[in-house]
C-alpha positions as a Markdown table, in Angstrom:
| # | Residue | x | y | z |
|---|---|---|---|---|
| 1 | Unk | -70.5 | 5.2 | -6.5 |
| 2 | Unk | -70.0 | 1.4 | -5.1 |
| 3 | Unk | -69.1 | 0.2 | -8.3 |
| 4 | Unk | -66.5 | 3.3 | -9.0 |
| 5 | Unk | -64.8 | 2.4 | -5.4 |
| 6 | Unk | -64.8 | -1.5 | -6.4 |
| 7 | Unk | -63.3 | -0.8 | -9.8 |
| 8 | Unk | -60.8 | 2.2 | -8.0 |
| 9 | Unk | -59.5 | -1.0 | -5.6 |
| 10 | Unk | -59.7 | -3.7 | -8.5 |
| 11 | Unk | -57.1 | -1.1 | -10.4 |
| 12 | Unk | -54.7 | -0.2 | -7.3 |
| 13 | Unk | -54.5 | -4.5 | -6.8 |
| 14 | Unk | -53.7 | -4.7 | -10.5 |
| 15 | Unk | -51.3 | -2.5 | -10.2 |
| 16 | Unk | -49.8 | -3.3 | -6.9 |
| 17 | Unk | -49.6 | -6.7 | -8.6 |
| 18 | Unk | -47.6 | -5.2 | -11.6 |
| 19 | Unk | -45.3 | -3.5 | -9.4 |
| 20 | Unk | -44.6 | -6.3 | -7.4 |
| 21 | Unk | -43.7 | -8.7 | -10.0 |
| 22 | Unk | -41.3 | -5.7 | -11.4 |
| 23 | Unk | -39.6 | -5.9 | -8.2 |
| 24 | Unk | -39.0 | -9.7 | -8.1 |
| 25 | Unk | -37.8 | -9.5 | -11.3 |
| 26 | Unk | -35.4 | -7.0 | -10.3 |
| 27 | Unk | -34.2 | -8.3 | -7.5 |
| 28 | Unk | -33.6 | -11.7 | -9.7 |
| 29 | Unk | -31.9 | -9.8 | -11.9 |
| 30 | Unk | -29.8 | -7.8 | -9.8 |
| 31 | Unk | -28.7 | -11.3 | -8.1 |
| 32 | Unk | -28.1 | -13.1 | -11.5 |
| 33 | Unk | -25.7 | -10.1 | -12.0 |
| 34 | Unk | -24.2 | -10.1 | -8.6 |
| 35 | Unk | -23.7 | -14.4 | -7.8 |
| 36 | Unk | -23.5 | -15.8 | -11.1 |
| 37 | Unk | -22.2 | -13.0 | -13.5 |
| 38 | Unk | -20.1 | -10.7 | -11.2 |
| 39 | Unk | -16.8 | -12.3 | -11.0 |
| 40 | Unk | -16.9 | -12.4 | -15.1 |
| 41 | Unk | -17.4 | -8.8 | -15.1 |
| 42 | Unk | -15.3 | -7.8 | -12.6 |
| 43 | Unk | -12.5 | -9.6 | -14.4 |
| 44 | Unk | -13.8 | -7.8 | -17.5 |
| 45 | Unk | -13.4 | -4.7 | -15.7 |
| 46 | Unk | -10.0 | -5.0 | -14.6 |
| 47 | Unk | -8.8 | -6.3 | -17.9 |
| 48 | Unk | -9.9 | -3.1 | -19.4 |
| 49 | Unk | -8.7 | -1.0 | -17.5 |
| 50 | Unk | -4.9 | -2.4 | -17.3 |
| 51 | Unk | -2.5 | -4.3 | -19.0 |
| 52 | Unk | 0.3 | -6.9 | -18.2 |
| 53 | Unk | 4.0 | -5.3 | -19.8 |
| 54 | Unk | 6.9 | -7.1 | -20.1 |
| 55 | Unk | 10.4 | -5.0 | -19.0 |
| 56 | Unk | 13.5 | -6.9 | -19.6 |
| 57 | Unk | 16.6 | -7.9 | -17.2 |
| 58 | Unk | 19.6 | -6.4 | -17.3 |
| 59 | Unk | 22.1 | -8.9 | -19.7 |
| 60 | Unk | 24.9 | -10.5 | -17.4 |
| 61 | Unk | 28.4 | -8.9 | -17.2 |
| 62 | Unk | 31.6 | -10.4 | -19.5 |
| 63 | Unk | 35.1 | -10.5 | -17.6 |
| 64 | Unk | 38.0 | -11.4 | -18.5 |
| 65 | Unk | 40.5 | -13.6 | -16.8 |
| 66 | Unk | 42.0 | -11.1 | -14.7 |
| 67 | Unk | 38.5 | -9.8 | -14.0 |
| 68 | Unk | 38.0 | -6.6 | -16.7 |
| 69 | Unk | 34.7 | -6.3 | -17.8 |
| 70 | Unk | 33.8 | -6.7 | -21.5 |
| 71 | Unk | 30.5 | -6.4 | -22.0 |
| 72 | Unk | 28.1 | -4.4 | -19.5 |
| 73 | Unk | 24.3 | -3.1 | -19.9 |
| 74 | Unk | 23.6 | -0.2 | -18.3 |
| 75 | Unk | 20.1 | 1.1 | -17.3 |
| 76 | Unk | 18.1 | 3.0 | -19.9 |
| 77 | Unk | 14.5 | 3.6 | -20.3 |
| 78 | Unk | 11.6 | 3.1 | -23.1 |
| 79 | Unk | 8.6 | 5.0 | -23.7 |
| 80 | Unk | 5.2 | 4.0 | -24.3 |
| 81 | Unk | 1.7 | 5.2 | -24.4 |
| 82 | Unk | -1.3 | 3.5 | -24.3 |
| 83 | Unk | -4.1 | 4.9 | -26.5 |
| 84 | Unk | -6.9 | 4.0 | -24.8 |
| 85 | Unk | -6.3 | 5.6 | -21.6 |
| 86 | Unk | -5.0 | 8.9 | -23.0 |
| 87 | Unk | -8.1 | 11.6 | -23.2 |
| 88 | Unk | -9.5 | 12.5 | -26.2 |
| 89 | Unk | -8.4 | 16.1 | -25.9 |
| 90 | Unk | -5.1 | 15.5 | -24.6 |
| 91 | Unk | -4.0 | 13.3 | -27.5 |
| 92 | Unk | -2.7 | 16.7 | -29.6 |
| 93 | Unk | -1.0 | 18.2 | -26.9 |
| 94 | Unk | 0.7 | 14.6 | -25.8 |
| 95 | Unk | 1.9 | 14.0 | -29.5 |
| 96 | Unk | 3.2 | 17.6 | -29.6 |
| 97 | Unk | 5.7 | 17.1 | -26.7 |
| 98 | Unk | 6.9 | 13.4 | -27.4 |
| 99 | Unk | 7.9 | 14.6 | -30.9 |
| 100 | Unk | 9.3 | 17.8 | -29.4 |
| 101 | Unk | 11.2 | 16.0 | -26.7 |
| 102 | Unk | 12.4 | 12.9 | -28.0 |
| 103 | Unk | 12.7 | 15.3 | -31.8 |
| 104 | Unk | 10.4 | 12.8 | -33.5 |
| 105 | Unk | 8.0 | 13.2 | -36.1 |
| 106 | Unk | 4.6 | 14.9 | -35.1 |
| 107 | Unk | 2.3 | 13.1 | -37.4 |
| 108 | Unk | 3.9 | 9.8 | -36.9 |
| 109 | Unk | 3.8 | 10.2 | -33.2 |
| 110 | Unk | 0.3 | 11.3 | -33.4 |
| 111 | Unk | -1.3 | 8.5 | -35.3 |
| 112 | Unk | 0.2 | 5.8 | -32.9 |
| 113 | Unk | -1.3 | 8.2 | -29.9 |
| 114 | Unk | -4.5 | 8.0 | -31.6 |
| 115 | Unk | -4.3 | 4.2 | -32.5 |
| 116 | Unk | -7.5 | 2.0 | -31.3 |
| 117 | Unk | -4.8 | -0.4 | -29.7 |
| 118 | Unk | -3.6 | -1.2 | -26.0 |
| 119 | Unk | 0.0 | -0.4 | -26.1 |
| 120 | Unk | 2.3 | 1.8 | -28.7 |
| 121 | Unk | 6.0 | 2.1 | -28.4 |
| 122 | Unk | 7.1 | 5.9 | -29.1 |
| 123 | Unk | 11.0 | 5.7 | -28.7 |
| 124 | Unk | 13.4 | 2.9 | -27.3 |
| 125 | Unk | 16.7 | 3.4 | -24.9 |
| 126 | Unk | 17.1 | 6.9 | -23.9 |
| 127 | Unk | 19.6 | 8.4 | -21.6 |
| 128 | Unk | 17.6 | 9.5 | -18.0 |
| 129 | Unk | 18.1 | 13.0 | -18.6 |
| 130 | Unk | 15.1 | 12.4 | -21.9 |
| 131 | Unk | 13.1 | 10.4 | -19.9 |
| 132 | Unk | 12.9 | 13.2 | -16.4 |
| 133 | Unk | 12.2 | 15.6 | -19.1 |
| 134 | Unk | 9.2 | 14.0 | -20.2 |
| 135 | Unk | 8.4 | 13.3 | -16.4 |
| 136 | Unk | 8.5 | 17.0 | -15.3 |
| 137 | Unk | 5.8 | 17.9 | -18.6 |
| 138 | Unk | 3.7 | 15.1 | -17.4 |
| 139 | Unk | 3.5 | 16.5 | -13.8 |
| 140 | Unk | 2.9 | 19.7 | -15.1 |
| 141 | Unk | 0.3 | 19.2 | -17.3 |
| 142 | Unk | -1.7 | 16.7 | -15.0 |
| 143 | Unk | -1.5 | 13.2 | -17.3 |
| 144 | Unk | -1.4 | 10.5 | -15.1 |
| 145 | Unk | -2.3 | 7.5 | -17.1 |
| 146 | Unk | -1.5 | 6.8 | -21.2 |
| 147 | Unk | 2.3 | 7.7 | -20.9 |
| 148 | Unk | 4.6 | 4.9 | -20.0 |
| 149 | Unk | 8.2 | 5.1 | -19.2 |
| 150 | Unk | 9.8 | 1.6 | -18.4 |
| 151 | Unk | 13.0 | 0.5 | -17.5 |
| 152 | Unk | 15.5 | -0.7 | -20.2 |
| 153 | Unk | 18.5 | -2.2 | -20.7 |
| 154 | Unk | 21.6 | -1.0 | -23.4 |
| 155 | Unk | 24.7 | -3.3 | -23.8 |
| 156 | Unk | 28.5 | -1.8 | -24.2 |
| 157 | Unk | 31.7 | -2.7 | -24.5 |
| 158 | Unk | 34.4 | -0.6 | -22.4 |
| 159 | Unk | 37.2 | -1.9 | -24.8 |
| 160 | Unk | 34.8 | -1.6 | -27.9 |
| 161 | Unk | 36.4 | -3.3 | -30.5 |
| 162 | Unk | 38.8 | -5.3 | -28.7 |
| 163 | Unk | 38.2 | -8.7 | -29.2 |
| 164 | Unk | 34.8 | -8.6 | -30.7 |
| 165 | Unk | 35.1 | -11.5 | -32.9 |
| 166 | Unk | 35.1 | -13.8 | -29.3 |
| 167 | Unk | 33.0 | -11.5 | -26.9 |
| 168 | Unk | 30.4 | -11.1 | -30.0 |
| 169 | Unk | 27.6 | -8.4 | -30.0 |
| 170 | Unk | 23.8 | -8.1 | -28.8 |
| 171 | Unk | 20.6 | -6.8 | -31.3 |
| 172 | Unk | 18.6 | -4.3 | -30.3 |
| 173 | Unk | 16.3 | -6.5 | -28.4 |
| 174 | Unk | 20.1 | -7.2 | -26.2 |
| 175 | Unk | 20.2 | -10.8 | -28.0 |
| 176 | Unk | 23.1 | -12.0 | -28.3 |
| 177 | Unk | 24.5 | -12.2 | -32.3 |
| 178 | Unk | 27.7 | -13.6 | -31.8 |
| 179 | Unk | 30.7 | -15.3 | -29.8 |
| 180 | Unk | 30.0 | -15.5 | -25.8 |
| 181 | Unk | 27.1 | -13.5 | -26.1 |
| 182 | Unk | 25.3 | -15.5 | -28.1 |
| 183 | Unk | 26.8 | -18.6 | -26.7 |
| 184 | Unk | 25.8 | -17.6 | -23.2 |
| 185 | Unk | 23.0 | -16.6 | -24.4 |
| 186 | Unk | 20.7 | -18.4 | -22.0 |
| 187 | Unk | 22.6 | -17.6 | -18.6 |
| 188 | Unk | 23.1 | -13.9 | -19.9 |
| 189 | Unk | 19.5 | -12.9 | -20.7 |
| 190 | Unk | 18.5 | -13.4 | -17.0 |
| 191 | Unk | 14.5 | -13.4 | -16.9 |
| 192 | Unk | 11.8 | -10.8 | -18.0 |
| 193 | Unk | 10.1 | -8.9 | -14.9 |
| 194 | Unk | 6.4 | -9.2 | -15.6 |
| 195 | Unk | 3.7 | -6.8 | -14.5 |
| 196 | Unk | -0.1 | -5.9 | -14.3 |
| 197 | Unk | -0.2 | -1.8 | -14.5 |
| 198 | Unk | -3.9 | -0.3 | -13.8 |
| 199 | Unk | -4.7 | 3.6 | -13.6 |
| 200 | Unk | -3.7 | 3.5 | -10.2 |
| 201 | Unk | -0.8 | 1.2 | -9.2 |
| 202 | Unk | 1.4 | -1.6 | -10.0 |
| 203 | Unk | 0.8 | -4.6 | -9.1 |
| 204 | Unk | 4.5 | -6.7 | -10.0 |
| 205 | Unk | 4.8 | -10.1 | -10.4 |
| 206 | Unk | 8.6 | -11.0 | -11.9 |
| 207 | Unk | 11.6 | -13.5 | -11.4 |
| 208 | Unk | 14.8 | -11.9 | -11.7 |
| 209 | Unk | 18.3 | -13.5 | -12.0 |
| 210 | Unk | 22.0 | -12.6 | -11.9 |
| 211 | Unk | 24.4 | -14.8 | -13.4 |
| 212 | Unk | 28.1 | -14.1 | -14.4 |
| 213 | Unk | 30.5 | -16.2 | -16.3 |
């Protein structure tokens, strides 16, 4: 009976023992994780969970002499999605009303929704009327991240052809092909606004200029 209790005590100390070093090792393991790795994977964390997007300036105004415009942009707006953040099974029913909205092509739309990528650009420079339609289903249907819809920039020319050959033309990136605009291009471009966008805000960084010549 003696040597039963000595070998019942001999086994709780073993395992006291056991259990004790499990919980230093935790604890050092918890604090590795916490001092030494934490700020590496809290930076991991953030970066997957948002990404830094470029939206462009509006391109500097043209006069003439007397003080006529030429050349103008005007505030448009681009659409993207990213992939990653978009739920599984919303990835039909958000390809279904880009392509219905913007009258693209399902399948094409679809496979850059389903893309294993951070960022996908659906359609370019559309009027605001497009773009509130697309807000409005998004509201409805409760998609709050994946969908994208950035401000843009499209160039014209009041006079249109009028003197085109000296006041030049822009790309579709609003680079400037020819005559002033291409010779100004530098002043005209003004700066890119830079930002970081997570599932919850926006946090905006960006330098933005306006020049006229």
């Amino acid at each position: 009976m003696v040597n039963h209790t000595l070998g019942m005590r001999k086994r709780i100390k073993i395992e006291f023992y056991i259990l004790f070093i499990c919980f230093i090792c935790l604890i050092i393991r918890i604090g590795y994780i916490q001092l030494i790795k934490g700020k590496v994977l809290r930076q991991m964390a953030y970066d997957q969970q948002s990404i830094q997007r470029t939206v462009s300036p509006k391109r500097g105004i043209i006069y003439d002499s007397q003080g006529k415009i030429l050349a103008v942009s005007s505030t448009v707006e681009s659409v993207t999605v990213n992939p990653n953040n978009i739920k599984k099974e919303d990835k039909e029913k958000v390809s279904r009303a880009l392509s219905e909205i913007f009258e693209l092509d399902y399948d094409k739309v679809l496979s850059k929704v389903s893309r294993n990528s951070s960022i996908e650009i659906i359609v370019k420079k559309i009027d605001k009327e497009k773009s509130n339609e697309l807000r409005r289903w998004l509201i409805d249907n409760n998609i709050t991240v994946g969908v994208n819809i950035d401000e843009d920039t499209k160039r014209y020319y009041p006079y249109e052809d009028l003197a085109s050959h000296v006041i030049g033309f822009c790309g579709s990136d609003n680079q400037g092909l020819g005559g002033i605009e291409a010779k100004y291009e530098e002043i005209l471009k003004g700066s890119n606004r830079k930002y970081r966008e997570t599932n919850r805000c926006k946090r905006w960084k960006y330098r933005r200029y306006k020049r006229k010549i």
